[in-house]
C-alpha angles and dihedrals in degrees: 000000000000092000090053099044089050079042101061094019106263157356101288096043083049097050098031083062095047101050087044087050086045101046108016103227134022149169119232096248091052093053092038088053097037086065103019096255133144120281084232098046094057095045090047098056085044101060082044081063089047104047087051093054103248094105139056122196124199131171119260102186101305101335127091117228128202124206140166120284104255076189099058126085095200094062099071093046079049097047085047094056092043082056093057090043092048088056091059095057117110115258093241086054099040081057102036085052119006097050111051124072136187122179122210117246133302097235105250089016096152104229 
């Protein structure tokens, strides 16, 4: 995981790309509470993937989801790599953050 954070400049990119490789698709509060990360951290290094093209967001209710760029070249060379980066965690870390998933909501979902 160190060679990715000083890779993509830090913790929460690291670990931002990772959880979005790993899942697809994500909300900031899923990922911040994922890793026990701040709510702003993870939005902010979301809109930073957004500004640069490798992620699209789109409303889902009231909740905005990011997802990888169908429209730039770069993100399949950078999933691959993720791929690599995902296969040097360790196997307790890879279960505790890369295998459960919880989606938000459905809007008018009755609880």
């Amino acid at each position: 995981m160190l060679t990715l954070e000083k890779l993509f400049g830090g913790r929460t990119a690291a670990l931002v790309l990772l959880y979005l490789h790993n899942y697809e698709e994500g909300y900031a509060r899923e990922i911040a509470a994922t890793f026990g990360l701040s709510h702003g951290q993870v939005l902010q290094q979301l809109n930073k993937l957004e500004d640069a093209g490798l992620l699209l967001s789109r409303l889902r209710g009231r909740t905005r989801m990011f997802t990888w760029s169908p429209r730039n070249p770069l993100v399949r060379p950078l999933r691959a790599l993720l791929e690599e980066g995902l296969g040097t965690l360790a196997e307790s870390e890879i279960r505790q953050h890369f295998r459960a998933r919880v989606r938000p909501r459905t809007a008018g979902k009755a609880t």
